[in-house]
DODOTI-157631 format. One record per residue: residue number from 1; residue in one letter; y, z, x of N, C-alpha, C in turn. Coordinates in nm, 2 decimals, padded with zeros to 4 digits, always signed. Example, Ala and Ser with C-alpha at 12.3 -4.5 7.8 and 13.67 -1.06 7.14 Angstrom:
// DODOTI-157631
   seq   type      n.v      n.w      n.u     ca.v     ca.w     ca.u      c.v      c.w      c.u
     1      A   -00.57   +00.78   +01.32   -00.45   +00.78   +01.23   -00.33   +00.78   +01.32
     2      S   -00.22   +00.71   +01.28   -00.11   +00.71   +01.37   +00.00   +00.79   +01.29
//
This chain:
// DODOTI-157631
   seq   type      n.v      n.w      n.u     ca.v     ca.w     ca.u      c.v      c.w      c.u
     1      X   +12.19   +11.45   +13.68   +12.07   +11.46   +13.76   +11.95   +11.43   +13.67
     2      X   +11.88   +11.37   +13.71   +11.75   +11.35   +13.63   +11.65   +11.42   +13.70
     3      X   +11.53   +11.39   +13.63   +11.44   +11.51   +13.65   +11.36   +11.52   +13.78
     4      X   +11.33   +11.36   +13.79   +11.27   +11.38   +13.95   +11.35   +11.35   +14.07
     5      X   +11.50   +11.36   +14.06   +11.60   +11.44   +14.13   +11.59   +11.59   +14.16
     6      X   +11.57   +11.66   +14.02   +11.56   +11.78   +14.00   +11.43   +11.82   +14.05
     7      X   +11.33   +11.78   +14.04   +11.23   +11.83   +14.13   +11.16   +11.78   +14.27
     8      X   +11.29   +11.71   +14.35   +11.25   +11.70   +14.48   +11.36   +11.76   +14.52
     9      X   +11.47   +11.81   +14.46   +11.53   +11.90   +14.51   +11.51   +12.06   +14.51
    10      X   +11.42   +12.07   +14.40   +11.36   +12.19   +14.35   +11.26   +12.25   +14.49
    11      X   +11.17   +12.11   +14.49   +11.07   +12.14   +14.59   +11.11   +12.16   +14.75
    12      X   +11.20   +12.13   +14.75   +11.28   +12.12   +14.88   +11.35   +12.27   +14.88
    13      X   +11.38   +12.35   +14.81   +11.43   +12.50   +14.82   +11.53   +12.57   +14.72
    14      X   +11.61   +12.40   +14.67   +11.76   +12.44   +14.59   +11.71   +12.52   +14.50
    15      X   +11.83   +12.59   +14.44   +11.84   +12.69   +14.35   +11.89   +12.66   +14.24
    16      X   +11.88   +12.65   +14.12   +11.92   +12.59   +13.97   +12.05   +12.64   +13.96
    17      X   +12.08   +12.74   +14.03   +12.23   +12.80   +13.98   +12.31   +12.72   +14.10
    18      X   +12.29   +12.61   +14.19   +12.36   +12.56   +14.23   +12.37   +12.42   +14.23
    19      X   +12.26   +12.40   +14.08   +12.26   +12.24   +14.07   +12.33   +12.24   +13.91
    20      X   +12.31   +12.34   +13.85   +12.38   +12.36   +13.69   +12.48   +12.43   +13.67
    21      X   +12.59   +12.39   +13.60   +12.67   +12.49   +13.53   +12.64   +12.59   +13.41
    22      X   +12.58   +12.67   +13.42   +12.50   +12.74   +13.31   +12.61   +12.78   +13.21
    23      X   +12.55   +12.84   +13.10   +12.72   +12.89   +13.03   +12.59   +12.91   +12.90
    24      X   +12.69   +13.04   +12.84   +12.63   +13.11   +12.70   +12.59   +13.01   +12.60
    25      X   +12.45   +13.03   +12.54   +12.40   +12.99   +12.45   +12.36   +13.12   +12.32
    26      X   +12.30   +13.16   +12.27   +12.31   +13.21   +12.13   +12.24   +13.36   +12.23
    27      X   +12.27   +13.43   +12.28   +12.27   +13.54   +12.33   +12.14   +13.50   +12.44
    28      X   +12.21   +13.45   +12.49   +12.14   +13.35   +12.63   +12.21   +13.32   +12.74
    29      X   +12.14   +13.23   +12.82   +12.24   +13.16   +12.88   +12.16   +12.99   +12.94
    30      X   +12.19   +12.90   +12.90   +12.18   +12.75   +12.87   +12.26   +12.69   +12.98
    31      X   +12.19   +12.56   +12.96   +12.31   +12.45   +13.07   +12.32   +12.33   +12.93
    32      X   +12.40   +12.30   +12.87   +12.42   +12.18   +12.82   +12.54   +12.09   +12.86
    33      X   +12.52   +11.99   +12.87   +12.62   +11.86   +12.89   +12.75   +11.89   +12.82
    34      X   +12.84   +11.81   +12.84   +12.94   +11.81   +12.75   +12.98   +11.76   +12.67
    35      X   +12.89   +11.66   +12.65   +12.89   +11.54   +12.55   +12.71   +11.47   +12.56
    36      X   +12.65   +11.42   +12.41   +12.52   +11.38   +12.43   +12.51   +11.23   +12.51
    37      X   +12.46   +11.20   +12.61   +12.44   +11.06   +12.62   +12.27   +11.04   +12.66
    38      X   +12.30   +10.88   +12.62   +12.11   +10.84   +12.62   +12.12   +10.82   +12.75
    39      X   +12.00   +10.82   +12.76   +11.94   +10.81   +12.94   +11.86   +10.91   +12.96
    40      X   +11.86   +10.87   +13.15   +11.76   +11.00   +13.16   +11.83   +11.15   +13.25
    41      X   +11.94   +11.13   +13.24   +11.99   +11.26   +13.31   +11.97   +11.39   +13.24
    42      X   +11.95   +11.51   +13.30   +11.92   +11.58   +13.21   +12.08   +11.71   +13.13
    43      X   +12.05   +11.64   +13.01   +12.16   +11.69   +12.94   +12.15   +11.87   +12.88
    44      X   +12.02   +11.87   +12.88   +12.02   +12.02   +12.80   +11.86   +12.10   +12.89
    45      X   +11.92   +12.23   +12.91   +11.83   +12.35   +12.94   +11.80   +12.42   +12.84
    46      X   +11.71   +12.49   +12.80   +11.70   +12.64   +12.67   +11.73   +12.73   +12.73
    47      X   +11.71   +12.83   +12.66   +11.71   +12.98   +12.72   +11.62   +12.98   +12.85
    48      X   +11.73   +13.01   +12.98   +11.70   +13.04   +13.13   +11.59   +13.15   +13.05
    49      X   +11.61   +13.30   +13.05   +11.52   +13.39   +13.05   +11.41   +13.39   +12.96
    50      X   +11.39   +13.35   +12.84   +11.28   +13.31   +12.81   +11.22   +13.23   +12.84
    51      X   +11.22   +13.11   +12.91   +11.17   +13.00   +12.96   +11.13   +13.04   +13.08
    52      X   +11.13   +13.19   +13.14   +11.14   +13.20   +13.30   +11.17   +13.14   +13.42
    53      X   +11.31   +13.07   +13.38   +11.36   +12.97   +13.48   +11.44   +13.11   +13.55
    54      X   +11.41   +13.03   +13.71   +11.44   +13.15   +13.80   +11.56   +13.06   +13.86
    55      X   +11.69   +13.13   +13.83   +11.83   +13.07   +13.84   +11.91   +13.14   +14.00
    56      X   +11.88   +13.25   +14.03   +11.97   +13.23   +14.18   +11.84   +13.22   +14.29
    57      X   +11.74   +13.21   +14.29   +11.66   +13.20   +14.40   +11.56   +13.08   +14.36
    58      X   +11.48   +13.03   +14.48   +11.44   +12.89   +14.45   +11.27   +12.92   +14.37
    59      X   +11.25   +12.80   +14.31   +11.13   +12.81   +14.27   +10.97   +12.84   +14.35
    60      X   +10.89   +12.92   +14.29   +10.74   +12.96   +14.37   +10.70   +12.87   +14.41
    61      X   +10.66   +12.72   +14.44   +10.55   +12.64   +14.44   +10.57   +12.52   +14.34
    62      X   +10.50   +12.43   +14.40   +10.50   +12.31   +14.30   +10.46   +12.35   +14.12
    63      X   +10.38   +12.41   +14.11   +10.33   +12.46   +13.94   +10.49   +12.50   +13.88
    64      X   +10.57   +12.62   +13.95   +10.67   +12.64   +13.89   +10.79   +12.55   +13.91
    65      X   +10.76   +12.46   +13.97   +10.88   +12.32   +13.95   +10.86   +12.27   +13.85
    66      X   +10.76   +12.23   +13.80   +10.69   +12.12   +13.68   +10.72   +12.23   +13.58
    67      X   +10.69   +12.35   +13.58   +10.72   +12.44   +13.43   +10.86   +12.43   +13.40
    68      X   +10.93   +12.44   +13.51   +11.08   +12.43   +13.51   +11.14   +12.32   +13.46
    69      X   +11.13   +12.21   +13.57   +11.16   +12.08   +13.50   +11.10   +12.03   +13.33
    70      X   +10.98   +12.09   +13.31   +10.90   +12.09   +13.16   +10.99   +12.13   +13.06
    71      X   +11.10   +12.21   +13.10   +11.20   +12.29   +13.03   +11.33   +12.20   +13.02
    72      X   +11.35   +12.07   +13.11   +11.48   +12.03   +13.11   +11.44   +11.89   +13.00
    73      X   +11.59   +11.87   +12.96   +11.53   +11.79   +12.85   +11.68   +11.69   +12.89
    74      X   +11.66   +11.53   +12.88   +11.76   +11.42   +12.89   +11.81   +11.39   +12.75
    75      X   +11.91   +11.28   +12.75   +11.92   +11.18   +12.58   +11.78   +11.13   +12.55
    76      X   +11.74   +11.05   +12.61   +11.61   +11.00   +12.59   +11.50   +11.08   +12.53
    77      X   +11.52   +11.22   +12.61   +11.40   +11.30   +12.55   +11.45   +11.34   +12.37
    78      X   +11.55   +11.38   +12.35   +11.59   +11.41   +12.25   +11.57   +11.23   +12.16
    79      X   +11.60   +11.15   +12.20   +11.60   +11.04   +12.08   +11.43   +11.01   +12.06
    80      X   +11.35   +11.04   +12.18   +11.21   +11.04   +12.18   +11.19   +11.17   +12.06
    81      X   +11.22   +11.27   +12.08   +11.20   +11.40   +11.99   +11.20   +11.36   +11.83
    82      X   +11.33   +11.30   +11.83   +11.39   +11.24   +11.68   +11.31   +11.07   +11.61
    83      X   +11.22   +11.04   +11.68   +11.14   +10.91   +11.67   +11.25   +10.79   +11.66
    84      X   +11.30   +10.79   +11.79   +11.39   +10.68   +11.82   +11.55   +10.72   +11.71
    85      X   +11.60   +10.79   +11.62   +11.71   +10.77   +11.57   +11.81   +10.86   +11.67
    86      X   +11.89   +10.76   +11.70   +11.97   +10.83   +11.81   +12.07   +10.94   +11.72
    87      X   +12.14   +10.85   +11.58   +12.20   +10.97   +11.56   +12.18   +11.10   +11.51
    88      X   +12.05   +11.11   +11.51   +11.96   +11.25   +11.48   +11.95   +11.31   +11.62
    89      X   +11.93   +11.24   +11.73   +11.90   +11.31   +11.83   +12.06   +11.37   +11.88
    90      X   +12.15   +11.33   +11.85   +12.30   +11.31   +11.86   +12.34   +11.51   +11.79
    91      X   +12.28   +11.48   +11.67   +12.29   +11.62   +11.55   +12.17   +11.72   +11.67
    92      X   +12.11   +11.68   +11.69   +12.00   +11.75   +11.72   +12.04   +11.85   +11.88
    93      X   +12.08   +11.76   +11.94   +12.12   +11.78   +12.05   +12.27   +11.93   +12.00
    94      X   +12.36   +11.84   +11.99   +12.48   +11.93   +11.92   +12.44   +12.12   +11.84
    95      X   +12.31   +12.14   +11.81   +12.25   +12.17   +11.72   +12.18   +12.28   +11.80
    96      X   +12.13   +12.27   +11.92   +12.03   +12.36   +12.01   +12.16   +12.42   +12.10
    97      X   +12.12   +12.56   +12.08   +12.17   +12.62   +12.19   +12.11   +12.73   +12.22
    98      X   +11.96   +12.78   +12.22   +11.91   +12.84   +12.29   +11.77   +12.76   +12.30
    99      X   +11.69   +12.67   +12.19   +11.55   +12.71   +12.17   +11.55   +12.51   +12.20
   100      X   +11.40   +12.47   +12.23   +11.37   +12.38   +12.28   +11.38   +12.27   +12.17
   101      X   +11.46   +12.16   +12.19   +11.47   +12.09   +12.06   +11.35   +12.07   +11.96
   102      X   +11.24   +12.02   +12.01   +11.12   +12.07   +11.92   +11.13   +12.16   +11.81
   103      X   +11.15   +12.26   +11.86   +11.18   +12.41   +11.78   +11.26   +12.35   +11.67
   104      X   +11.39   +12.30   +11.73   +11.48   +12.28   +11.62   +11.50   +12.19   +11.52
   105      X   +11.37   +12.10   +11.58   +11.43   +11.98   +11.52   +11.40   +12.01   +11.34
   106      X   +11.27   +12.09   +11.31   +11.24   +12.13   +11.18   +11.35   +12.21   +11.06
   107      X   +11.45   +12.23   +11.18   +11.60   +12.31   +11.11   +11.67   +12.16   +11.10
   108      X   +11.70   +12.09   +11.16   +11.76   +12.01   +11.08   +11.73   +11.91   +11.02
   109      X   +11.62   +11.90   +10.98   +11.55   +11.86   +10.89   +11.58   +11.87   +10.77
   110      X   +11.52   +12.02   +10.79   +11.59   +12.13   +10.66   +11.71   +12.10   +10.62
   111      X   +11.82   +12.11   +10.69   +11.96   +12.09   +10.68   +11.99   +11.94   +10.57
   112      X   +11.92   +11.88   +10.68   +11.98   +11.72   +10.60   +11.89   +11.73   +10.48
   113      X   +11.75   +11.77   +10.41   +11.72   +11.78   +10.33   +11.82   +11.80   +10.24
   114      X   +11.85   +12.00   +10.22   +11.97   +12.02   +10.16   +12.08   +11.94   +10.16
   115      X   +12.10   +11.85   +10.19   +12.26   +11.77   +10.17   +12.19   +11.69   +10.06
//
């Protein structure tokens, strides 16, 4: 699903818990893909409850569609994140399981430094 799928369905009443398979992230709970692909579908959620994504009932209003969807992130957004190198966005993606790739990307940074 991509995003402006995701928010004319949003706007229309759906409920995130019946357009995602959510599933545990680092004492969380996340939607990630099952494998990374480029495009624009959206592959990865952060942390539902920190993000205040509201998962069995539908979203307030247009403002909280846009914060919501603001939260979903595709391949694209991740290889955009990584300044075009896909197989950083590849690690990067693999790599996030609660916090907004942004966040993370300065960890693996670090990481590949260390090597």
């Amino acid at each position: 699903m991509t995003k402006t799928e995701l928010r004319e369905k949003l706007l229309g009443g759906a409920i995130m818990d019946n357009l995602f398979a959510f599933r545990n992230g680092q004492d969380c709970e996340i939607f990630k893909a099952a494998r990374f692909e480029q495009g624009d579908d959206i592959i990865y959620i952060p942390d539902l409850a920190l993000n205040l994504i509201p998962v069995t009932e539908p979203a307030n209003g247009p403002e909280d569609v846009e914060e919501i969807v603001g939260c979903c992130y595709t391949g694209n957004d991740f290889i955009e994140e990584c300044g075009g190198d896909v197989e950083k966005a590849r690690h990067l993606f693999w790599y996030c399981d609660w916090q907004h790739p942004s966040s993370a990307l300065p960890e693996i940074d670090d990481e590949e430094e260390a090597e």
